[in-house]
C-alpha positions in Angstrom: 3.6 -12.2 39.6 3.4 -8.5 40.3 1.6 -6.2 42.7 1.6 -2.2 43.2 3.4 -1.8 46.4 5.4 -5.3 47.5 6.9 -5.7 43.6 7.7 -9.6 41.8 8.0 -12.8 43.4 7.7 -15.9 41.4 5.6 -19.0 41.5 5.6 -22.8 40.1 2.8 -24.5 38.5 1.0 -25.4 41.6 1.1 -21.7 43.0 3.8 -22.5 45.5 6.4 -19.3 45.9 9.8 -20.0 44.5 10.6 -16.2 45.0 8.8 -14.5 47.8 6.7 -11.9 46.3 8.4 -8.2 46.9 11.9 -9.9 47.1 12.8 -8.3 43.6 11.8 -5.1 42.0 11.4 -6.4 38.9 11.3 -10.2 37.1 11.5 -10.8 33.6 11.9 -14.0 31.6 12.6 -17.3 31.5 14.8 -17.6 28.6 17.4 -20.0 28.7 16.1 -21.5 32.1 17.2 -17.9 33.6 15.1 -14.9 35.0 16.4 -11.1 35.0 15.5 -9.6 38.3 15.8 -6.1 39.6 17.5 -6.2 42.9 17.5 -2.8 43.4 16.6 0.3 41.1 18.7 3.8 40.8 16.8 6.1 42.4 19.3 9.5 42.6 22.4 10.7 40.7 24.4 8.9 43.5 22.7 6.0 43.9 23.8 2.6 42.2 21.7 -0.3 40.8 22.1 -3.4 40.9 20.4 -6.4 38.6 21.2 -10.0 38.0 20.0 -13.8 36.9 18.2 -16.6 39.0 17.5 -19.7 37.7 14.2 -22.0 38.1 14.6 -22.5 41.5 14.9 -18.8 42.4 18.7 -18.7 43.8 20.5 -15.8 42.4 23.2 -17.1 39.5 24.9 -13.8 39.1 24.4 -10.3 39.9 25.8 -7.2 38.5 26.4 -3.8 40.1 25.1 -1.1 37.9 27.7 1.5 38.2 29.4 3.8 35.4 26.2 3.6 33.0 26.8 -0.5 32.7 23.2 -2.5 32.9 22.2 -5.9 31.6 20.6 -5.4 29.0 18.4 -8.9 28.9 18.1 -12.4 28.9 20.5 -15.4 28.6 20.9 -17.4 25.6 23.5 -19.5 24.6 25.1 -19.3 28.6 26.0 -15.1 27.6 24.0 -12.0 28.2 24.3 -8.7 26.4 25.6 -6.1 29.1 25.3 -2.1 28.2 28.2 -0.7 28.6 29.9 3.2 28.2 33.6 4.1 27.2 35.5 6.0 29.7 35.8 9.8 28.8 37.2 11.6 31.3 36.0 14.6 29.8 32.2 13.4 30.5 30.6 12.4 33.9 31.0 8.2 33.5 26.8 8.7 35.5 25.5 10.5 32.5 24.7 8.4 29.3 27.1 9.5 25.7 25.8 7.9 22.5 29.0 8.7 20.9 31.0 6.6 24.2 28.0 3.8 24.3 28.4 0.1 23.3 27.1 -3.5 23.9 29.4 -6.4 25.0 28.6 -10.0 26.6 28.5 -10.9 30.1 28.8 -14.8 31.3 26.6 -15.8 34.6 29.8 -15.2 37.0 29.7 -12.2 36.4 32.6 -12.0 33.5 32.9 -9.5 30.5 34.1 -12.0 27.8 33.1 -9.1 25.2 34.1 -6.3 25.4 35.1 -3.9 23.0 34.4 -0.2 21.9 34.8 -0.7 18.5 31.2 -2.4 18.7 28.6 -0.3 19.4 25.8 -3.0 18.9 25.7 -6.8 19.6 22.7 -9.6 19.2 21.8 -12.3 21.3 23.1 -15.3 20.5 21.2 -17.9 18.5 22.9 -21.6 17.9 25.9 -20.3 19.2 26.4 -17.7 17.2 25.7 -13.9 17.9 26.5 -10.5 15.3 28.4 -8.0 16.2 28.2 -4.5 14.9 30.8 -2.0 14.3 30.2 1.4 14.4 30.6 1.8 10.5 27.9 -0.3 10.3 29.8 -3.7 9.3 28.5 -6.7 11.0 31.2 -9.9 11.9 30.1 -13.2 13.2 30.9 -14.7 16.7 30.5 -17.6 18.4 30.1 -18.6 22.1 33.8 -17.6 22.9 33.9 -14.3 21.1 36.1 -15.5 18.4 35.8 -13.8 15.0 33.8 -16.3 12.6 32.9 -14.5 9.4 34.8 -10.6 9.9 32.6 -7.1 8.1 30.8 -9.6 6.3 27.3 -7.9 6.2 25.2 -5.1 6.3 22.1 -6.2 7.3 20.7 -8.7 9.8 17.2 -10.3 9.4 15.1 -10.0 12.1 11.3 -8.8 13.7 10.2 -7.3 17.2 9.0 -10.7 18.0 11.5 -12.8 17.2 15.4 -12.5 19.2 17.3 -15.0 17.3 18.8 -14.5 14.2 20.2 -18.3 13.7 17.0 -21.2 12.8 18.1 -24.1 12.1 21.4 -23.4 11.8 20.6 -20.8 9.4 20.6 -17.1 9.0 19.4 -14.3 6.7 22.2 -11.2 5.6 22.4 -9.0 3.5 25.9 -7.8 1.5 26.3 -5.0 -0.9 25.2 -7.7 -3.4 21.5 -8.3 -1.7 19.9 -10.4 0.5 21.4 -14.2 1.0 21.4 -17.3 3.7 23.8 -18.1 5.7 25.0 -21.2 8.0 26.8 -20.7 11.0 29.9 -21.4 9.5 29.1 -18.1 7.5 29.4 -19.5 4.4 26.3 -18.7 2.0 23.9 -21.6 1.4 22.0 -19.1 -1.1 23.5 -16.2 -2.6 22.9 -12.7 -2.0 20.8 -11.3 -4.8 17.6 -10.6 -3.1 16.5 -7.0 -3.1 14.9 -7.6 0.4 13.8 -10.8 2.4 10.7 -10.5 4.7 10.5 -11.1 8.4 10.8 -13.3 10.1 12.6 -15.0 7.1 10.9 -18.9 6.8 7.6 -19.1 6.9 7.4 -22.8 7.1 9.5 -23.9 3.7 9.0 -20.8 2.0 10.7 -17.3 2.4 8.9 -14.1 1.4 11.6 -11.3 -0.7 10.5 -8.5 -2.8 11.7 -7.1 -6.2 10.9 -4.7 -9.2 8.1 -6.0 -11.1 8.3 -4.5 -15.0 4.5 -4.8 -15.1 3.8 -2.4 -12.1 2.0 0.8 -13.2 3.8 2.7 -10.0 7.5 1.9 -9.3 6.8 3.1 -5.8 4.6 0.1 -5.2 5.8 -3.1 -3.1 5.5 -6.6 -4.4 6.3 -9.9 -3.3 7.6 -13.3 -4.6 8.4 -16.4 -2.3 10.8 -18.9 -2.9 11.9 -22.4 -1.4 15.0 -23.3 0.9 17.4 -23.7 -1.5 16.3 -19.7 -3.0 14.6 -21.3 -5.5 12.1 -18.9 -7.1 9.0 -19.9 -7.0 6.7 -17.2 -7.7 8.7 -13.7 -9.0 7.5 -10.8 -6.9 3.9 -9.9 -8.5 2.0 -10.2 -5.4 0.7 -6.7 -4.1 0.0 -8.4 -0.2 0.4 -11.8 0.9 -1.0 -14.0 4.1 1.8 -13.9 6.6 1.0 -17.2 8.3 2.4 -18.4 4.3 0.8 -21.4 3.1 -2.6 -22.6 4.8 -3.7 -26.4 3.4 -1.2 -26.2 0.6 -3.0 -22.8 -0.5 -1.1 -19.2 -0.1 -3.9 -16.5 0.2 -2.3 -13.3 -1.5 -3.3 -10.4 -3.6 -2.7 -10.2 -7.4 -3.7 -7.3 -9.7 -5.3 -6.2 -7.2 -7.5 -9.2 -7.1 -7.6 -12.2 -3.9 -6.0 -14.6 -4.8 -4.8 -18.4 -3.8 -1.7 -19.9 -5.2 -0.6 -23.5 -4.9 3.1 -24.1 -3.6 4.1 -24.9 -7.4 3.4 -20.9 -8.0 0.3 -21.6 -9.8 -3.0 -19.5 -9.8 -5.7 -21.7 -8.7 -8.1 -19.5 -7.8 -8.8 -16.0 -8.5 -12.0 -13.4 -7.5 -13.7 -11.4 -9.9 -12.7 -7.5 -9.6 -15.4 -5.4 -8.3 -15.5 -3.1 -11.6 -16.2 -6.8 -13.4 -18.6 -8.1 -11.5 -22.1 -7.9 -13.1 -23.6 -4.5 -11.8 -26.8 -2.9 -11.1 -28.3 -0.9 -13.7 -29.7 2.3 -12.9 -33.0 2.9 -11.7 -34.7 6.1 -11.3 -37.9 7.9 -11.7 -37.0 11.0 -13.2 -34.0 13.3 -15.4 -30.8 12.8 -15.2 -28.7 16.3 -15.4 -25.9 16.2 -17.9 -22.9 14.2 -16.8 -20.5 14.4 -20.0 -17.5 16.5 -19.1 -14.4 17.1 -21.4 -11.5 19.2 -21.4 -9.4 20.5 -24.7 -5.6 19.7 -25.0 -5.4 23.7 -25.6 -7.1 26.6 -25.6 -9.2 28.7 -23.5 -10.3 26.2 -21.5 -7.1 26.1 -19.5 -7.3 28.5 -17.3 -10.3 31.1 -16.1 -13.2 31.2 -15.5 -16.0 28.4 -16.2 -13.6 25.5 -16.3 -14.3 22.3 -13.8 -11.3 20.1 -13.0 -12.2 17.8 -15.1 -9.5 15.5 -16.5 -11.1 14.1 -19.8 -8.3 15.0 -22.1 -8.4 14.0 -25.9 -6.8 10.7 -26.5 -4.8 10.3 -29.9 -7.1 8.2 -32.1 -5.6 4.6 -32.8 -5.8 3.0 -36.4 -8.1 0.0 -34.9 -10.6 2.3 -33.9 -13.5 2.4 -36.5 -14.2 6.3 -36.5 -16.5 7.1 -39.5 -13.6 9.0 -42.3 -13.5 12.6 -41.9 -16.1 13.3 -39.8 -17.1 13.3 -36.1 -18.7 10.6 -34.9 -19.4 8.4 -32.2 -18.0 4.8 -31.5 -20.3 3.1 -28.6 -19.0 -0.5 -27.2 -21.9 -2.3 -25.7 -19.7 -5.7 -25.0 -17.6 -4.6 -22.6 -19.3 -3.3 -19.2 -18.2 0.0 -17.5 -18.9 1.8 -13.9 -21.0 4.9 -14.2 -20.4 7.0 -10.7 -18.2 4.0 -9.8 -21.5 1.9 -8.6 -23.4 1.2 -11.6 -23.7 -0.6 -15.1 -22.3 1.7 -18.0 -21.8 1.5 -21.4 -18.3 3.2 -23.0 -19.0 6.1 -25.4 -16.3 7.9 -27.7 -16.6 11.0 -29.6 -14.2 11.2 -32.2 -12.8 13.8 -35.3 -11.5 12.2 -38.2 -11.6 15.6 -39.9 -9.2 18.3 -40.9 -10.5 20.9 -38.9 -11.1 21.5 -35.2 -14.5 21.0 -33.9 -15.7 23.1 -31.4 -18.7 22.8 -28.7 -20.4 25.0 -26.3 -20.1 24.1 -23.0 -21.3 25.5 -19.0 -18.3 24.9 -16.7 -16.9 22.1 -18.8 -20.3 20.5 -19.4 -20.9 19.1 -23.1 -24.5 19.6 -24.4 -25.0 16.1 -24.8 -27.9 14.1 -23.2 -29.9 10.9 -23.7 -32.9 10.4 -25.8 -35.2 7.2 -25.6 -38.0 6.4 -27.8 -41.6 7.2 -26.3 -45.0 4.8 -27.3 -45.7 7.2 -30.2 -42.4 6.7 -32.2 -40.9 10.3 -31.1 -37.1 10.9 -29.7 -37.3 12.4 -26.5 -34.9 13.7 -23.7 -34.6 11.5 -20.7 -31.8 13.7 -19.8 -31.6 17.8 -19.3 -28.7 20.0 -19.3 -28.8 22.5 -16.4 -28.4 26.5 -17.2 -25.9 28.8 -15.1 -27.0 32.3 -14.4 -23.3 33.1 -14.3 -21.5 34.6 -17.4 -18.7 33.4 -16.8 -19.7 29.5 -16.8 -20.0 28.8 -20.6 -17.1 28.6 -23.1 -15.7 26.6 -26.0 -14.2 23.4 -25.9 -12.1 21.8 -29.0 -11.7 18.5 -30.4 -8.7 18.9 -32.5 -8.0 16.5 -35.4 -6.8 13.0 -34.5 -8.2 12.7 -31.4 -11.3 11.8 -29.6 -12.6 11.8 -25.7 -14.5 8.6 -23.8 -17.7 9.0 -21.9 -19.4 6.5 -19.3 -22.9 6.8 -20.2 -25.6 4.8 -17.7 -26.9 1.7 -18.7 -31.2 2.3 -17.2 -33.1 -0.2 -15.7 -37.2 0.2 -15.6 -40.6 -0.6 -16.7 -40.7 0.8 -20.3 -38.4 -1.2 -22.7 -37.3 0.9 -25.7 -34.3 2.4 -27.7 -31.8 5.2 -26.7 -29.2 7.2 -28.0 -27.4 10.2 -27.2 -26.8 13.6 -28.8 -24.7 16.0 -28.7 -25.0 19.8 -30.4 -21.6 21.1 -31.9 -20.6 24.6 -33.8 -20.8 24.2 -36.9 -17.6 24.3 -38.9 -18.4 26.5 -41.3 -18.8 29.3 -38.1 -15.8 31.1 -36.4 -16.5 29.6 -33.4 -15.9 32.6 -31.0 -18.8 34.7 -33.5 -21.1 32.0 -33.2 -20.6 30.5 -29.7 -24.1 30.1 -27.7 -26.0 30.6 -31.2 -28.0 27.6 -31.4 -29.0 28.1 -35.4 -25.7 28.1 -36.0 -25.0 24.3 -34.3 -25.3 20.7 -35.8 -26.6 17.9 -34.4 -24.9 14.2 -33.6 -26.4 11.2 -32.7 -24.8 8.2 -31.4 -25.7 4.6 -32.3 -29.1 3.0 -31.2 -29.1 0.6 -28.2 -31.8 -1.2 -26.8 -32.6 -0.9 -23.1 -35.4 0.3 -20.7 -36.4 3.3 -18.9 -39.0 4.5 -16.3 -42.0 6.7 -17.9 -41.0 9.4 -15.0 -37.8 10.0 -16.7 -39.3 11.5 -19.8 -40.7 14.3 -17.7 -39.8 14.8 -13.9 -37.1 16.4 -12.8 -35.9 16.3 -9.4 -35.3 19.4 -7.3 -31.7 20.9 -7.3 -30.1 22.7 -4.2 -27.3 25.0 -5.2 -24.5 23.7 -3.0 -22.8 26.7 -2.0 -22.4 30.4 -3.3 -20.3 29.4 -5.8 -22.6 27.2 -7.4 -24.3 29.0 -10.4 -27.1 26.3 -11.0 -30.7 26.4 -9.7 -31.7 23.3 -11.4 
């Protein structure tokens, strides 16, 4: 119990005082059956203070005078404490702290340092009897309750969490060599072999423990993934999971995430359950009541297009064309996949489009700011093609320029799929230089382009979209588009 002014004082179940409140400066615990009190603090450079233990019934066990930069550090377990402690340098005031001279030892409850050596800069609590000490060159050895050397440099790391003190469960510990992570009984001898790459805190999660690994799949070598295996370091899963629940398995069922996807894996490591991605879950198509503006953009694997002026930062290189791609021969032409769905804008149904050049020759297209002249065309009540789509114009100069489809090679588009009241057929077109033209003389000259259409696809639109367009505010000076 604390207040401002008085300071601690303890109390049982029934409220009675066991410590009269303000007796101690601080309390902390139980652990072990023993509370760390604060009997008096350091208040000035020549002022000493002094801590110790009481047990349940509130008599003081041991104290301890805090002189020479020596403090308990804090509870009991296993009958020992961990005391700080500082090596004597006569060079340096033994009342100011030196991280080169500071260390860690054990202290029993009469006030006894049975540990106590320099060499080890760091000590844990113990656990089953068992504590790890660490030299300063970073080896760990294992103790037990009379300081003898168990186990002596035989690790490098110690498993352990904020919330969790004790290294030993059930007899058991996890430690890492230069050989990986492994488990160990308190003998020191290795129930499971270190191989791990890295065990999760805080080890067992019931009768699974949580390591991570290299997974050959990953797109990104920088990413984290998981696997769990049993006691006996059995794998069970390998580590392909990108997250996982740390509570471990709920009713037989291990809520993780897998390709990005939740997922729920049985304790035999198999997928029984898996959620649909949200770029293949069935989306909205779009629907709107007037024009589109153009959305195709493209860049060229070389060329002018690379640097200057009139160039967006658009990334949609040229792919190499593969042999199972059904191009038309020496041509350009367009390959539309209507089976597989697509996110237009990362929200709505699409359809994947692909211009490609069979040809021997380099095709070249005008284009505003990276901006293909390529739109959509539906099919109206009287049988004509018209735009549902419109291409903006730039009164800047310096916004239109070339783009090249070399031989080989072909880009992807993510066209919308429309949604509306007027059920017809669509297409797209594109305009292109013709290659008979140098296409630097001819650029912008629209008698010297060709026209290509892609293939027919069935869909509907709104009537608004073969004639309304919506207003357009320029968003910034350095936009060069009024429409």
């Amino acid at each position: 119990m604390k207040d401002e002014e008085p300071g601690f004082g303890l109390i049982d179940e029934n409220g009675k005082f066991i410590v009269p409140l303000g007796k101690y400066q601080d309390i902390e615990g139980p652990s072990d059956g023993f509370y760390r009190v604060q009997i008096h603090v350091r208040e000035a450079a020549d002022d000493v203070g002094e801590s110790g233990f009481i047990d349940h019934n509130g008599e003081l066990v041991m104290s301890h005078v805090e002189k020479d930069n020596s403090y308990l550090w804090d509870g009991v377990f296993n009958g020992l404490a961990r005391i700080h402690l500082q090596r004597k340098d006569k060079t340096i005031d033994p009342n100011t702290y030196s991280t080169e001279n500071a260390y860690q030892g054990f202290i029993d409850l009469k006030g006894k340092l049975v540990f106590d050596d320099p060499e080890f800069e760091e000590v844990t609590n113990f656990s089953e009897n068992r504590a790890f000490v660490k030299r300063r060159d970073g080896q760990y050895s294992l103790i037990n309750t009379k300081c003898e050397v168990i186990v002596r440099d035989g690790f490098t790391e110690l498993l352990t969490s904020w919330a969790e003190l004790a290294h030993f469960k059930n007899n058991t510990a996890f430690v890492a060599t230069d050989d990986g992570w492994g488990l160990i009984d308190t003998s020191g001898s290795f129930l499971i072999k270190p191989h791990f790459e890295s065990i999760e805190a805080p080890g067992f999660v019931g009768d699974y423990f949580f390591f991570t690994g290299g997974n050959p799949e990953a797109k990104s070598l920088n990413e984290r993934y998981y696997g769990f295996a049993d006691r006996n370091g059995n794998v069970i899963v390998n580590s392909i999971m990108e997250d996982y629940d740390r509570d471990g398995f709920v009713n037989g069922l291990l809520e993780c995430v897998v390709d990005k996807k939740r997922t729920f894996i049985n304790e035999h490591g198999k997928i029984v359950w898996q959620a649909v991605p949200e770029n293949q879950k069935e989306k909205e198509a779009l629907n709107i009541d007037y024009m589109s503006r153009g959305y195709c953009y493209a860049r060229s694997m070389s060329g002018r297009n690379n640097t200057g002026h009139g160039y967006s930062d658009d990334r949609n290189y040229p792919k190499r064309i593969q042999a199972n791609q059904n191009f038309a021969p020496k041509s350009l032409s367009f390959i539309l996949d209507s089976t597989q769905g697509t996110l237009f804008f990362e929200r709505y149904a699409g359809l994947t489009l692909c211009l490609g050049n069979t040809s021997r020759k380099s095709i070249f297209f005008n284009a505003q700011d990276s901006r293909l002249y390529m739109k959509m065309q539906a099919l109206n009540n009287e049988g004509d093609w018209l735009d549902i789509e419109y291409l903006p114009s730039s009164w800047c100069g310096n916004s239109y320029h070339t783009l090249k489809l070399n031989p080989g090679t072909y880009w992807t588009f993510t066209i919308p799929r429309y949604e509306g009241d007027f059920k017809t057929r669509l297409r797209m077109v594109i305009s292109y230089i013709n290659p008979k033209h140098n296409p630097e003389e001819y650029a912008r000259h629209s008698d010297h382009e060709l026209l290509l259409y892609s293939p027919e696809f069935e869909g509907s639109i709104n009537p608004g979209q073969f004639w309304r367009q919506n207003n357009y505010v320029p968003r910034g000076i350095m936009d060069p588009y009024n429409n």
